[in-house]
GUMI-862219 format. One record per residue: residue in three letters; x, y, z of N, C-alpha, C in turn. Coordinates in pm, whole numbers, plus 50000, padded with zeros to 5 digits. Layout:
AlaXYZXYZXYZ...
END
This chain:
Unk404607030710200404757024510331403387022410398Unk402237033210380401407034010466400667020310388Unk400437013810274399697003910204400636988710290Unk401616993810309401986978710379402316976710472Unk401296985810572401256986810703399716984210698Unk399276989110636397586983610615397456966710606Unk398126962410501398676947810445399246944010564Unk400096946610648400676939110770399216940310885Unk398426948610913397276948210978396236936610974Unk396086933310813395176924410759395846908310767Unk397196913310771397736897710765397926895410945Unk398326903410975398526900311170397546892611177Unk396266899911191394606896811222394536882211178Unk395036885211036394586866610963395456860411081Unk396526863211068397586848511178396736849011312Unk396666858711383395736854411495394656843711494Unk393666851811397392226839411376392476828311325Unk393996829211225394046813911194394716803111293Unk395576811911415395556799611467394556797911555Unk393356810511558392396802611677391336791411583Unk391036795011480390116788211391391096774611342Unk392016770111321392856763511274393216751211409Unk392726756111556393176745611685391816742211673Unk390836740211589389686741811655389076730111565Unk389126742411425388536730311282389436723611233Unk391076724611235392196715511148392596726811077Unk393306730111030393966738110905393426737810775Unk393186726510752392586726010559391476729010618Unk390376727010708389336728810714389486750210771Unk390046749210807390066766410839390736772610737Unk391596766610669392056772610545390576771110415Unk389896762810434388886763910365387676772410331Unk387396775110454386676786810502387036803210486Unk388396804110499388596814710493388856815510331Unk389636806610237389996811710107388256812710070Unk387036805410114385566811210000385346819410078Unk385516830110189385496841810192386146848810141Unk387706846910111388206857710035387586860309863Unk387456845009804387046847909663386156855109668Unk385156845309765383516858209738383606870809771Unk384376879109873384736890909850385686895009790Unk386626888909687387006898509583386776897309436Unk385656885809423384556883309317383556899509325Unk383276904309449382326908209421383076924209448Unk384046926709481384936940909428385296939209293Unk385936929909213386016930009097384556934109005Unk383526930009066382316930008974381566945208967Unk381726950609108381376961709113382776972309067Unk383696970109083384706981009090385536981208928Unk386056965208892386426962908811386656971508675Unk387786971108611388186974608446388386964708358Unk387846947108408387996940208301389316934708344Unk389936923908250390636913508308391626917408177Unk391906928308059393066930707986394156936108016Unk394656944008128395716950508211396116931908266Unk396286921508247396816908808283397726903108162Unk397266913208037397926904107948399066896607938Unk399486885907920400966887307951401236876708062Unk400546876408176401006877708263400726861208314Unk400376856708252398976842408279400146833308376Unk401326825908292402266820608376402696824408524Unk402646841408580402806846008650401176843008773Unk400426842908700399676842208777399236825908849Unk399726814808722399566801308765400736800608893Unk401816805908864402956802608984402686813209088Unk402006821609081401456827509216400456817709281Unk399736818409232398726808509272398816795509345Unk399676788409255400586774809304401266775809435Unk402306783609390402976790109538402486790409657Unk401346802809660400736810209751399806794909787Unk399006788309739398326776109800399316769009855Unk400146765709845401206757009942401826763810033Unk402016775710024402326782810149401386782910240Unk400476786810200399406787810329398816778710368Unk398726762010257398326754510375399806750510462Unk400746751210442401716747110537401836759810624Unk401386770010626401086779610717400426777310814Unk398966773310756398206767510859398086760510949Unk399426745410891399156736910939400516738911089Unk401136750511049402346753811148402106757111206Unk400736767111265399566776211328399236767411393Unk398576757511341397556742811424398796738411518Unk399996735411461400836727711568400996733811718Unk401966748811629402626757811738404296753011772Unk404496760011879404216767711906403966785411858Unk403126789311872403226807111806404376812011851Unk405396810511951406076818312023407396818111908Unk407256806111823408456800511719407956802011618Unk406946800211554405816795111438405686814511348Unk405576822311464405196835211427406396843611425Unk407556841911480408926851211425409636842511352Unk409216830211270409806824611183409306827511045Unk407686831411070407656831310961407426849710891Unk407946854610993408196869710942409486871310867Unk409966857810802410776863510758410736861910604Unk409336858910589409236862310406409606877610340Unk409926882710447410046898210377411796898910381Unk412526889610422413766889110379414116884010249Unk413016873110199413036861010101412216877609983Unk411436880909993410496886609902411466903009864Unk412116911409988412446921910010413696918309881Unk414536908909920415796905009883415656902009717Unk414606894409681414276891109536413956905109452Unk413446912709515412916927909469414316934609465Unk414826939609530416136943209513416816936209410Unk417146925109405418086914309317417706917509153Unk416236910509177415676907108976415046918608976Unk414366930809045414176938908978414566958508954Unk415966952509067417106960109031416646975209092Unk415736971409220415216983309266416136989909340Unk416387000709357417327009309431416387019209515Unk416177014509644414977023809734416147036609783Unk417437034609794418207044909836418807037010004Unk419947047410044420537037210143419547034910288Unk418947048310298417757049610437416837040410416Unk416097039510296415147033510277415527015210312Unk416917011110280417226998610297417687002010374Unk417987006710520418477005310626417287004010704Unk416197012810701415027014510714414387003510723Unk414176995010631413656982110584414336966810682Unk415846970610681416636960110766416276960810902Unk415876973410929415836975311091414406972611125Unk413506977810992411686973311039411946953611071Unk412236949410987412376937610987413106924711112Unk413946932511174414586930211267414056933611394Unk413126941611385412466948411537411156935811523Unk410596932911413409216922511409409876910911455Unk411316909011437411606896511512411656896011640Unk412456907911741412116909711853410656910811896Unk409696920611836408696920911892407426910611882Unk407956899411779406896892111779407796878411841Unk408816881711942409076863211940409776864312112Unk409226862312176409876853612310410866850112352Unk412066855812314413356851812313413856836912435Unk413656838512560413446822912630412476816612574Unk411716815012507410076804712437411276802112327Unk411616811612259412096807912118413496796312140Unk413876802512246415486793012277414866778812312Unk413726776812351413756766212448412956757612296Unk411876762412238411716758112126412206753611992Unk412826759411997414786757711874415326744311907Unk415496745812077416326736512127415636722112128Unk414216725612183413326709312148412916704511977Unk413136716811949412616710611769410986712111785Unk410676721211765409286717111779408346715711634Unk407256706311652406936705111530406266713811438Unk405926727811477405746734111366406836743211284Unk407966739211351408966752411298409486747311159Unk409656736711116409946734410944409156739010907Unk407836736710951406906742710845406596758510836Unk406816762910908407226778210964408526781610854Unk409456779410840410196779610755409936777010617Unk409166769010592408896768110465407486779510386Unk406896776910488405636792310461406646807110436Unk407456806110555408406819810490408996818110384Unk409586810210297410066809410200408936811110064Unk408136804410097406476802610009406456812409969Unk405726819510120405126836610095406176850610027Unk407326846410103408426854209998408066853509862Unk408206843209789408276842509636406986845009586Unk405876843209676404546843209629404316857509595Unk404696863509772404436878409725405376888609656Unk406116881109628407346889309526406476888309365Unk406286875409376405686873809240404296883609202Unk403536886209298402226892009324402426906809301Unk404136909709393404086927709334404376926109164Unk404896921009142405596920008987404046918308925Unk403096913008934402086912508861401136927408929Unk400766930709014400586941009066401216959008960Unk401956954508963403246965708905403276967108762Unk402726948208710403076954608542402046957508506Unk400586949508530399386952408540398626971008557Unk399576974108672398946986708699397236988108782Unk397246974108782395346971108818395676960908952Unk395386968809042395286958209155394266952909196Unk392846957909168391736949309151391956935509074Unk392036936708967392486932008866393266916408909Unk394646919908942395526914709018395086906209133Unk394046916109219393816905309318392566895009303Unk391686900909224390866890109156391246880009130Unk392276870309027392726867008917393416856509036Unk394176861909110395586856709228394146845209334Unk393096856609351392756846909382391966831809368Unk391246841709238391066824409161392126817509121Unk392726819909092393806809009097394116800709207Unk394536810309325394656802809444394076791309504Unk392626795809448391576784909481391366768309424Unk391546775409280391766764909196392926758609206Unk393626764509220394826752409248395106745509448Unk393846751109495393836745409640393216731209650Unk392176733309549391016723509507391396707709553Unk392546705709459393226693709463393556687709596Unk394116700909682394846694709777393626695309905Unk392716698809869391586697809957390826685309954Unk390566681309810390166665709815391406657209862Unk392366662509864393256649209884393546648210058Unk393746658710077393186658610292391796659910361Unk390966653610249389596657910332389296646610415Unk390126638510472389926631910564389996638910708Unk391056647110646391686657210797390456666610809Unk389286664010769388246677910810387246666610949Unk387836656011027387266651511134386996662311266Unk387656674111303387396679311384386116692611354Unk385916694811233384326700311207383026700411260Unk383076684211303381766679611323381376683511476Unk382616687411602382426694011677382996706011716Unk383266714411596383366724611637382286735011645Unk382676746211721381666755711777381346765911649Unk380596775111708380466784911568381756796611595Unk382226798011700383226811111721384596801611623Unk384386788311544385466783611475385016785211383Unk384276787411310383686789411188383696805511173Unk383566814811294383696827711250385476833411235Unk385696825311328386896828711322387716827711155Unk387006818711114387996815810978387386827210884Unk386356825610858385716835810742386256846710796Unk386176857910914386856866510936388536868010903Unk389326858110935390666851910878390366858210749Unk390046849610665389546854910496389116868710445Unk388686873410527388046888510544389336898310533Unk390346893510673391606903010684392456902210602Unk392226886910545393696880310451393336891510297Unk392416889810280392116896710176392036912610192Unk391706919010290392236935510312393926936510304Unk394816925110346396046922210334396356920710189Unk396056913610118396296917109988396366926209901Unk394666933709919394526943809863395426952809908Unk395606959010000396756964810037398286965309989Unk398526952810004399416950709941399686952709823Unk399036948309716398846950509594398866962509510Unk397956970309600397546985709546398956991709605Unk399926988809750401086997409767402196992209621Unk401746980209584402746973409491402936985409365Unk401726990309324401776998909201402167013909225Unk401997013009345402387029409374403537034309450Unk405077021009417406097023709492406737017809492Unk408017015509526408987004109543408506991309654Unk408556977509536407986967209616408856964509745Unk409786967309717410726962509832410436972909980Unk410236986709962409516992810045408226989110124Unk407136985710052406076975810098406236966810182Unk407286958810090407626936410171407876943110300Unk408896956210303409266955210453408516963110532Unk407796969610504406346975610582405636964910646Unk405316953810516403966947610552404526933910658Unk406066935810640406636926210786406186926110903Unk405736940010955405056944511055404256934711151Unk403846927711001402136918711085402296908511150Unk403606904611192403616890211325403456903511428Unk403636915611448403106924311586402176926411611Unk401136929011492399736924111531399296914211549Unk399606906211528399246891511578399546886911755Unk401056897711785401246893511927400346907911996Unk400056916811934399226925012010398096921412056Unk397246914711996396126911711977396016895212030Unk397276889512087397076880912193397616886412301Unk398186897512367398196906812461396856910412528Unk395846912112394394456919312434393626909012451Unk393656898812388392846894012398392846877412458Unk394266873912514394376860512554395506866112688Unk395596877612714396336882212809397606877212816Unk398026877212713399346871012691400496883312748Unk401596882212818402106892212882403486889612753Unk404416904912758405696904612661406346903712781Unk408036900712663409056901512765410466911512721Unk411006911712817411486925712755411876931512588Unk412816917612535413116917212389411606921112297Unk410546923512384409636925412295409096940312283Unk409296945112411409336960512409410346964912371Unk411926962612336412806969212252412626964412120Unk411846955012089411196955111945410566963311938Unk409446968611958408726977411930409566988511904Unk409736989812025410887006911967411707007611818Unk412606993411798413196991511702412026993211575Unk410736989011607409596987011473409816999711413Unk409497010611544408857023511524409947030711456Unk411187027311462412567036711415412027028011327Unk412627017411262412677016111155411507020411019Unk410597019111093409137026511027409347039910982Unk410017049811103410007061911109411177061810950Unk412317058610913413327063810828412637056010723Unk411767045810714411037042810586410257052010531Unk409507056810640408837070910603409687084710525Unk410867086010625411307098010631411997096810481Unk412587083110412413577079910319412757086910161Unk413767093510098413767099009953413397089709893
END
């Protein structure tokens, strides 16, 4: 639990900076920035830390459809971030840990025990209260707003991506390893879709430098989010993790509390409470 609460920390942080870096430079262009920070820092943990790239054997297909995946999720992540609203955009897309939690259970026949999946239903259910606005969300539902398909579809993305990621995580046994590999791939298969929207990198040319930090930092957390993730992947039931690392649309609204003075409303303080129970019997569960 405690690895995908680390992983929900690193990913909150990323959703924050990506939508401040993402209103600023465009999405492919802030998604750009942040994926050559993540390679170059986990190029250079692999190089120093590394056991070599044979704990993958096997696994190569797994890693092209992670890769694939995970690049289309996140630029339609991004680009749901750039739209907004967050108040819809960010408890929609907490729900890859229903899509990812649910696949772990299903194909790999995990049995966390009944606390542990009650545990998990209820962490998951409190991130929806605590990360979403309940009047913002009604009124946004009701206008259609334009980032919420794509909000929906990033949750679906990231589900399968990171389902696929514990499964390589898990058979591997090497989460260095794992996250190395996930992310060259990622990259390489972003490549394409970067030449093919690099028209959309027009808002660059005036942006500030707090948009440029913002993204590489993005990349910085996204990748402590992984690692995290990854390393809880080998040392536990994945499905335990997915619903830990759900957590991170609350850091994302914490940290516009602190820092954009964003005020909650009540459904968001009985989220929290709901987070903390459900956290608490994930912990407490056999």
């Amino acid at each position: 639990m405690i690895y995908g609460l680390l992983a929900a920390i690193g990913w909150g942080t990323t959703d924050f900076l990506g939508a401040v870096s993402g209103r600023r430079l465009g999405s492919m262009p802030a998604l750009a920035v942040s994926q050559l920070v993540g390679i170059v820092l986990a190029t250079a943990l692999f190089l120093v830390n590394g056991n070599g790239l044979s704990s993958l054997a096997g696994l190569g297909w797994f890693l092209v459809a992670n890769g694939i995946i995970a690049m289309v999720a996140y630029a339609v992540h991004y680009h749901a971030l750039e739209l907004g609203p967050v108040a819809v955009v960010s408890p929609v897309g907490a729900g890859y840990a229903v899509v990812g939690f649910s696949l772990a259970v299903l194909l790999l026949g995990e049995q966390p025990g009944p606390a542990a999946v009650l545990g998990g239903v209820i962490t998951i259910g409190g991130v929806f209260l605590v990360s979403a606005n309940l009047p913002a969300l009604r009124a946004g539902l009701h206008e259609k707003p334009p980032g919420l398909w794509w909000a929906l579809g990033s949750a679906v993305g990231f589900g399968i991506a990171g389902f696929i990621l514990g499964v390589i995580a898990k058979d591997s046994n090497d989460w260095i390893a794992t996250l190395f590999t996930t992310r060259a791939v990622l990259v390489l298969a972003y490549l394409p879709l970067l030449v093919a929207r690099r028209k959309t990198f027009h808002k660059v040319a005036g942006a500030t430098a707090i948009a440029f930090v913002a993204a590489a930092a993005a990349g910085a957390f996204d990748l402590m989010g992984v690692a995290s993730y990854s390393a809880g992947a080998t040392r536990g039931y994945l499905s335990v993790v997915l619903a830990a690392s759900a957590v991170f649309p609350a850091i994302a609204v914490a940290l516009s509390v602190i820092f954009l003075e964003e005020r909650l409303v009540l459904n968001q303080y009985v989220g929290i409470a709901v987070v903390i129970g459900g956290l608490m019997m994930l912990a407490l569960a056999p």
